[in-house]
C-alpha positions as CSV (number, residue, x, y, z in Angstrom):
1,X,155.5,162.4,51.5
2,X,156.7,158.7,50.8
3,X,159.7,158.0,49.1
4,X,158.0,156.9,45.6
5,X,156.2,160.0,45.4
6,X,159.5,162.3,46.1
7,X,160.9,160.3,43.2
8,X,158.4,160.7,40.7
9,X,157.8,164.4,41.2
10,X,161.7,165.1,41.6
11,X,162.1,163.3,37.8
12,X,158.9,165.4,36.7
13,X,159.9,169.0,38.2
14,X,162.2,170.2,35.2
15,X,159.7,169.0,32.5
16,X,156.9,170.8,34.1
17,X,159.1,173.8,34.6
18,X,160.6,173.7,31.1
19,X,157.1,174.2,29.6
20,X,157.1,177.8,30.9
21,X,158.8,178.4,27.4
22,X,155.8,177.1,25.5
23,X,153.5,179.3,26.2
24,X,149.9,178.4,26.8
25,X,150.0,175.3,24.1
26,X,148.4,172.2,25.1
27,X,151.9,170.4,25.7
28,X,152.4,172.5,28.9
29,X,149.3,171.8,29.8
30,X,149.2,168.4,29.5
31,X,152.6,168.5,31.7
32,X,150.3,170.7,34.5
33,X,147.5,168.4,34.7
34,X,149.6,164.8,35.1
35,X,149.0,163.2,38.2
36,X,150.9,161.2,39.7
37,X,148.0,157.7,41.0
38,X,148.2,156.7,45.0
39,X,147.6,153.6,43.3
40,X,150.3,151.0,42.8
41,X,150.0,148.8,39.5
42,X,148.9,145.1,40.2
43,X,151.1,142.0,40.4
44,X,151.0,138.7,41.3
45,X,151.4,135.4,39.3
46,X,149.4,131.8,38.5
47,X,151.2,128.7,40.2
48,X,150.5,125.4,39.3
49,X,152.3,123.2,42.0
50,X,152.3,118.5,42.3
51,X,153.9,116.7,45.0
52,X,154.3,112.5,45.6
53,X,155.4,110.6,48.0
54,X,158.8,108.2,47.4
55,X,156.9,105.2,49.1
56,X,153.8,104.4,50.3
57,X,152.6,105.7,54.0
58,X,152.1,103.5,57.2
59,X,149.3,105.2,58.0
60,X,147.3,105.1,54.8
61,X,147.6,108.1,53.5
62,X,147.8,108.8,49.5
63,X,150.8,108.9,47.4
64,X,149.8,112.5,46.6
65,X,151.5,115.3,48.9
66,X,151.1,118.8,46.6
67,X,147.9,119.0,44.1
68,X,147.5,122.8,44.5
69,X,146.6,125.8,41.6
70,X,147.2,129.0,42.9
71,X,146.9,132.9,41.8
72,X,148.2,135.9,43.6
73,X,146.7,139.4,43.1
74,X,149.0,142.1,45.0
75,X,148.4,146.0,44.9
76,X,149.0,149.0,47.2
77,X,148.0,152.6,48.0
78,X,150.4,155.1,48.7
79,X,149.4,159.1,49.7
80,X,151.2,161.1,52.3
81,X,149.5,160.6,55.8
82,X,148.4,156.4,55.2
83,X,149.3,153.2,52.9
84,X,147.9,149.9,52.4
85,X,148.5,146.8,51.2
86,X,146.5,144.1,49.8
87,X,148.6,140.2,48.5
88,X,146.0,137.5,48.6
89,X,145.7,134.0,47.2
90,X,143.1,132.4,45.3
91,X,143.9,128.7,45.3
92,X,142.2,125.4,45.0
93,X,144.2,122.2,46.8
94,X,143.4,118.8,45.6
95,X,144.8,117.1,48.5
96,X,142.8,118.3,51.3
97,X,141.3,121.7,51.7
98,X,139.4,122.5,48.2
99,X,138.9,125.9,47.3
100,X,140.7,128.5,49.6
101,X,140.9,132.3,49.8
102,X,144.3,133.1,51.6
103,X,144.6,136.9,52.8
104,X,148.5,137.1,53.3
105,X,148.4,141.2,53.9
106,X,145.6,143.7,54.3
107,X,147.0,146.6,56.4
108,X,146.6,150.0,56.7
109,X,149.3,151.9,57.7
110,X,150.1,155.9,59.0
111,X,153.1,157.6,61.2
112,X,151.9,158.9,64.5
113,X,154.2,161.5,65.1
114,X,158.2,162.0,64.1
115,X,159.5,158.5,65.4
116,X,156.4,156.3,65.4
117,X,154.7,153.9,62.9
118,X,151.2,152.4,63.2
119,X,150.5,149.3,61.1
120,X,146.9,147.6,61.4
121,X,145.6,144.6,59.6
122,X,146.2,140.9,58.8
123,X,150.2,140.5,58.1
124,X,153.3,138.4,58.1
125,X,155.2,139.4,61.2
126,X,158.7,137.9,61.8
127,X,162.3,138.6,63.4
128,X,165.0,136.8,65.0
129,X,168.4,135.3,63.2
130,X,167.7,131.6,62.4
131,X,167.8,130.3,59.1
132,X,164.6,127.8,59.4
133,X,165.4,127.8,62.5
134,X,163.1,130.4,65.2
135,X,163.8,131.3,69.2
136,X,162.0,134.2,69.4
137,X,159.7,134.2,66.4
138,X,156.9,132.7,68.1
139,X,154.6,134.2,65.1
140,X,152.6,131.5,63.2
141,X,154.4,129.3,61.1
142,X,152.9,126.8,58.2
143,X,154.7,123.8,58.3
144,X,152.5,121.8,56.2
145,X,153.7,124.0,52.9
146,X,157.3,123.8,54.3
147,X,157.1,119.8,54.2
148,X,154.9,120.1,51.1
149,X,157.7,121.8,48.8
150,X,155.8,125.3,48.4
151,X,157.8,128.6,48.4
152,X,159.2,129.4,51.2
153,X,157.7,132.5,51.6
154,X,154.7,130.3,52.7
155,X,156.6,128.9,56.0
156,X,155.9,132.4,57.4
157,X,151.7,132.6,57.7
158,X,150.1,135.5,58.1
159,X,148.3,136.5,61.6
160,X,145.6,139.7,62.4
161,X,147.7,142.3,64.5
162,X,148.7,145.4,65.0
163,X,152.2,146.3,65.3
164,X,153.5,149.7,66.3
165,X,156.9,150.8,65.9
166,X,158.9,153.4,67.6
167,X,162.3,154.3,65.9
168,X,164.2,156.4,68.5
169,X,166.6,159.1,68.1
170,X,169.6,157.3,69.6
171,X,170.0,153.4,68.5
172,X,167.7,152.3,69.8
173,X,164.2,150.9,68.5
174,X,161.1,149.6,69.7
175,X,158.4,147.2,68.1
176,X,155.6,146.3,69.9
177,X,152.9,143.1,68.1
178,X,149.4,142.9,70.0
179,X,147.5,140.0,68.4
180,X,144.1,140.5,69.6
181,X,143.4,136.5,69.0
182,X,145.8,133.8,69.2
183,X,146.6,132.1,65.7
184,X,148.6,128.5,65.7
185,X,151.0,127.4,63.5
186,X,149.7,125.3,60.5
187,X,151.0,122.4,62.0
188,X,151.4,118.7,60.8
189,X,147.6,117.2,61.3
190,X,147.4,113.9,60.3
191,X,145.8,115.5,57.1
192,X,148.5,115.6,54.5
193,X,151.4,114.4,56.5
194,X,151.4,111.1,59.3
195,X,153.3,111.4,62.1
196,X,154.3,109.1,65.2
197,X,151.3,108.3,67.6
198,X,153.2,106.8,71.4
199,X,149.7,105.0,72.2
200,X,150.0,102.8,69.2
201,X,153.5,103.1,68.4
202,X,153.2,103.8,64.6
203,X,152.3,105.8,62.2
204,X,149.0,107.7,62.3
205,X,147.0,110.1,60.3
206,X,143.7,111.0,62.1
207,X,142.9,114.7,61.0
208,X,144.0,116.1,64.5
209,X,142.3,119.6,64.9
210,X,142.3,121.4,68.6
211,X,140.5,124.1,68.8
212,X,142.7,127.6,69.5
213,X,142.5,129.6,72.9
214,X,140.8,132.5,72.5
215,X,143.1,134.7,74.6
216,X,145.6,137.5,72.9
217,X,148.9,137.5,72.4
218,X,151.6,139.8,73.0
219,X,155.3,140.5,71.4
220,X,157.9,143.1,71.7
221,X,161.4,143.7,70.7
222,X,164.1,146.2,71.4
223,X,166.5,146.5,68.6
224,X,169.4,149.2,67.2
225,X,173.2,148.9,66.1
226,X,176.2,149.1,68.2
227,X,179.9,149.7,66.8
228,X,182.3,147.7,68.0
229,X,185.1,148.9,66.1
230,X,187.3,148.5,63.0
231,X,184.2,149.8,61.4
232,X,182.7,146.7,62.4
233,X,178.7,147.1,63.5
234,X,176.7,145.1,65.7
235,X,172.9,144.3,65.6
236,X,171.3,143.3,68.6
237,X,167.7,143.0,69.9
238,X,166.0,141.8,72.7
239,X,162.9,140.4,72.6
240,X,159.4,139.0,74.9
241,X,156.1,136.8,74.3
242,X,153.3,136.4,76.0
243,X,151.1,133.8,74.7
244,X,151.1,130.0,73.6
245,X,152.7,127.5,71.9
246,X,152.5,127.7,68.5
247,X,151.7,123.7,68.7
248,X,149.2,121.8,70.6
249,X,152.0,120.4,72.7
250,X,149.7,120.2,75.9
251,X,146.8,117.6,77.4
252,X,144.1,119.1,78.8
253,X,142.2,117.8,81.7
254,X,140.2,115.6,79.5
255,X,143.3,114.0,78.0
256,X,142.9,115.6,74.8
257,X,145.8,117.8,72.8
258,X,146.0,121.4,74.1
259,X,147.7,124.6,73.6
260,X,150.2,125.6,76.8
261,X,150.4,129.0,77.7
262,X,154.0,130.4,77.0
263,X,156.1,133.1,77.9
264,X,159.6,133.8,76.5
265,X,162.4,135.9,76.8
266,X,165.2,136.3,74.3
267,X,167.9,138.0,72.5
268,X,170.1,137.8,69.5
269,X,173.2,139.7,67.9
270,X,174.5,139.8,64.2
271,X,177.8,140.6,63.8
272,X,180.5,140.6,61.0
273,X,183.4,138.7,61.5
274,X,186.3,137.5,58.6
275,X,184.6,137.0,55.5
276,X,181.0,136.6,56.9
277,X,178.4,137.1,59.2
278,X,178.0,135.9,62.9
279,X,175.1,135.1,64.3
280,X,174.0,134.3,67.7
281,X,170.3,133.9,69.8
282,X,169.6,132.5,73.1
283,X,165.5,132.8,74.0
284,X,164.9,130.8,77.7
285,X,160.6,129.2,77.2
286,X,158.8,129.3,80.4
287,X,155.5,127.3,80.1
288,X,153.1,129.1,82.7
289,X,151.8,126.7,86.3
290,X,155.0,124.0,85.0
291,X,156.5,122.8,88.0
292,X,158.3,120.1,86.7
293,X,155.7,117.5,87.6
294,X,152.6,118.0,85.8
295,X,152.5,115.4,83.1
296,X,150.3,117.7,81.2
297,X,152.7,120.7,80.4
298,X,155.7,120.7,77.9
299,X,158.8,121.3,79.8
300,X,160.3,124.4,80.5
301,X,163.4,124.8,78.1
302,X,166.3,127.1,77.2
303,X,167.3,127.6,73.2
304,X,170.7,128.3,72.3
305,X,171.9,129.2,68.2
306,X,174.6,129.6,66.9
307,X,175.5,130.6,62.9
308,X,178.0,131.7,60.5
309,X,177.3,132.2,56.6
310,X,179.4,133.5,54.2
311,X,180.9,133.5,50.5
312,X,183.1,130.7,49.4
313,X,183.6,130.9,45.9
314,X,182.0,133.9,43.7
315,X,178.4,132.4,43.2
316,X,178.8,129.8,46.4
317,X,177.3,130.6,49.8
318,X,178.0,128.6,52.6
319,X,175.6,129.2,55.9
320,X,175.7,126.5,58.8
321,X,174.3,126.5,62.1
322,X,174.1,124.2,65.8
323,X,171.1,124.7,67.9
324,X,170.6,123.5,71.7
325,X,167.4,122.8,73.6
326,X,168.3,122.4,77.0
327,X,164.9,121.0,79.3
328,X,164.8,122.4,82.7
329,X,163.7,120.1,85.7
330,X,164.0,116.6,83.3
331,X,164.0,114.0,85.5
332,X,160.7,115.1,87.2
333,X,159.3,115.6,84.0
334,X,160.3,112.3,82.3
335,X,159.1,110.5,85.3
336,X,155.8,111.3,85.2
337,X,155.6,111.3,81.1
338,X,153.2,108.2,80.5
339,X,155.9,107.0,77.6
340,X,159.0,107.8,78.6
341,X,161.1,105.9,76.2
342,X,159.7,107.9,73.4
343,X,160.9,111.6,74.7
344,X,163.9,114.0,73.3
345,X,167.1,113.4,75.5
346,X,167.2,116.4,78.0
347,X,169.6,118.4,75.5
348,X,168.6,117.9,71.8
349,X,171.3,119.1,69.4
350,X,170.4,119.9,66.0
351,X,172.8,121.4,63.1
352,X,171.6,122.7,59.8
353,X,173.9,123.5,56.7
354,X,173.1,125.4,53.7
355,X,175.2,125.7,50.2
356,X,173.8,128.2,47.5
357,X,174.8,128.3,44.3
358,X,173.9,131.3,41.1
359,X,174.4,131.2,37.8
360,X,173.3,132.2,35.0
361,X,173.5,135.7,36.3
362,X,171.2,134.6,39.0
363,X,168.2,132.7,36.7
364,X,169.3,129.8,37.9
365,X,169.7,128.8,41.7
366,X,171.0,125.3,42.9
367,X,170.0,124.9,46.9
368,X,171.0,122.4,49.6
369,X,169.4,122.7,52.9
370,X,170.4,120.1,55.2
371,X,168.7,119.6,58.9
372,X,171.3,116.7,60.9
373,X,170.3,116.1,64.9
374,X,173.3,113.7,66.3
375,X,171.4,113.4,69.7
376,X,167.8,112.2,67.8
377,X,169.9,110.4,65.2
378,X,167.2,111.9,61.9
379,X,167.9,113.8,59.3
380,X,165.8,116.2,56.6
381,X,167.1,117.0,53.3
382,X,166.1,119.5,51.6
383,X,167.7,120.0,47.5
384,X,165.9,121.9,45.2
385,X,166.6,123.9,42.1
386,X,165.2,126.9,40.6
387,X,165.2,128.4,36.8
388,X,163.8,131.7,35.7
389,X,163.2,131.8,32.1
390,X,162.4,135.5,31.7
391,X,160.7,138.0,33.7
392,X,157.4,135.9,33.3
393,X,158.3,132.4,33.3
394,X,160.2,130.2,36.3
395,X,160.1,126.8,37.8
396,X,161.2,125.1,40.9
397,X,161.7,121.7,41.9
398,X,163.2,119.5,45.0
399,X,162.7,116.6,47.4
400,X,161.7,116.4,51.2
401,X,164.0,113.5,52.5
402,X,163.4,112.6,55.9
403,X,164.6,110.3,58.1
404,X,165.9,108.6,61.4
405,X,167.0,105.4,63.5
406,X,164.1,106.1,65.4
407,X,160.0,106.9,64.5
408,X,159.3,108.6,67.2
409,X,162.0,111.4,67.0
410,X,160.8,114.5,65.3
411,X,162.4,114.0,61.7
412,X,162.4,110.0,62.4
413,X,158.7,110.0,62.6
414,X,157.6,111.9,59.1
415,X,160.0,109.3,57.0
416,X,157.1,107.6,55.3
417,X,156.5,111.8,54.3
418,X,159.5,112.1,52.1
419,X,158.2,113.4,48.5
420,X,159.3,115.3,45.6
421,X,157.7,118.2,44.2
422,X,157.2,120.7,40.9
423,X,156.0,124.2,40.8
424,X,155.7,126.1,37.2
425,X,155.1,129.8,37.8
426,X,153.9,132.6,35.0
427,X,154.3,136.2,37.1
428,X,152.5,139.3,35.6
């Protein structure tokens, strides 16, 4: 029996038992015949969302970033043995894509057995520690709505898979993702967003789109709690992929952008320590037949983050973090790169801050996010702020600074991209 329903009947049992006392009236019976619906009551909202650029792009592309109308329509079923889930958006972009229907969840879901849960359908899948910031969640990202000022719930994108989980008796826990058909990242395209072309060393926006493999994919993690005393607990997981990129970071043998086959192994630990939470993940990126001299493979690399976050003041969270990306045999590589000058140093530092601040007994939220790399020399900014007038009404708005000494390093590169952005949201 799931939860909700327990509830419900629980709160109904001493009504229904109370009527005894009535006799055969039609209040008692109307308490005998309720029923309780499998049904969940629809939700969702209308967002109406614009988005500019601060200058004018090298590459030609227009001022407008973020044209977008968008509803949600959400709604679940709920009986003993199976549930499902159903949050799709209806949206129409004025930028680029036109009318879209976006299928963010349709599962079905049912236990199989005591310890095991069987999830089937298109869903979000994600894990790991970083804040905007992913080792081993090699599940498919949108980064044009991240860089475009949507929510960001809309970094994570949805995939088709089907995820089992095993929750074991002792601490530990298995889940296991089979997705039957790779699914890329909504990466940067050209479309909405320029970025640094090496042949022509600028700025260019040609509407890159590589077609995906074909092939599967495969992730698993091993997860549970550990004490590790002065009622202190520790959450650790280990986790594998078997897959690709989630970028077309690869040349195939026709010169043209490709996806490179990747496998990963990782694992992470969250642990409380003074007045916060610790964080650390390591996940080492093996890109399958790389040798270290075949020009048309990404480098092998190993991923180190670490983060702490906690409360400074009441209302104030403070969260920072300092990733590492360490490539493996770089000298070969880089030799045989056909522009060298415009590759990441062999370690690539990158630290992230991010200050919170509530008021207003939470309706209002004030948000720095803050990307710095020393080693690249660019930066992304990220303030925004946040206002919810009642339980209908809420809007958001924020800039996408970007920047660099460089265009070719990753943040240098989208500089002419920097916008601001407005979202008004009516929930129902």
């Amino acid at each position: 029996m799931s939860p909700r329903l327990a509830l419900m009947l629980a709160l109904f049992a001493p009504l229904a038992w109370a009527g005894d006392d009535w006799g055969d009236d039609e209040w008692g019976d109307n308490w005998e015949e309720a029923r309780i619906s499998p049904w969940q009551r629809p939700s969702g909202f209308i967002e109406l969302g614009a988005g500019y650029r601060l200058q004018s792009d090298g590459a030609g592309l227009p001022r407008q970033t973020l044209g977008e109308a968008r509803g949600r329509f959400e709604t679940g079923y709920r009986s003993d043995k199976i549930r499902g889930d159903l949050r799709a958006d209806l949206r129409y972009d004025d930028v680029v894509e036109g009318w879209q229907l976006d299928i963010r969840e349709l599962t079905i879901g049912f236990a199989a057995g005591d310890h095991t849960d069987i999830k089937v359908g298109r869903q979000v899948l994600t894990w790991g520690t970083g804040d905007f910031l992913f080792l081993n969640d090699l599940f498919p990202k949108d980064w044009q709505a991240f860089f475009s000022g949507l929510d960001d719930e809309y970094l994570k994108a949805p995939t088709n898979a089907i995820k089992v989980s095993y929750f074991g008796p002792g601490r530990a826990n298995l889940d296991l993702a089979w997705i039957p058909r790779f699914e890329s990242d909504n990466y940067l395209s050209g479309d909405r967003f320029s970025f640094y072309n090496p042949v022509i060393g600028g700025p260019v926006a040609p509407g890159l789109d590589v077609d995906e493999p074909s092939d599967d994919a495969l992730a698993a993690r091993i997860f549970g709690n550990a004490e590790v005393g002065n009622a202190r607990t520790l959450e650790w997981a280990v986790y594998g992929y078997w897959g690709y990129g989630g970028q077309p970071e690869a040349v195939d043998s026709q010169g043209r952008p490709d996806f490179a086959r990747l496998n990963s192994l990782g694992a992470s630990m969250v642990l409380p320590l003074g007045a916060g939470l610790f964080n650390l993940e390591g996940a080492w990126y093996d890109y399958k037949d790389q040798d270290g001299d075949n020009p048309r493979q990404p480098a092998d690399k190993l991923m180190l983050l670490a983060g702490y976050q906690q409360e400074l003041i009441t209302n104030l969270t403070l969260g920072v973090q300092y990733q590492l990306e360490h490539l493996r045999d770089y000298g070969q590589w880089r030799d045989v790169q056909p522009y060298p000058e415009t590759l990441a140093d062999q370690n690539r530092h990158l630290t992230t801050m991010r200050l919170d601040y509530r008021a207003m007994q939470e309706a209002l939220v004030l948000s720095l996010f803050a990307f710095y790399s020393p080693s690249d020399e660019d930066f992304y900014l990220r303030p925004q702020a946040s206002y919810r007038l009642d339980d209908n009404w809420s809007f958001a708005a924020g800039f996408n600074l970007l920047g660099g000494q460089e265009d070719h390093t990753f943040f240098g590169q989208l500089a002419d991209n920097s916008n601001g952005w407005l979202r008004v949201r009516y929930s129902y």
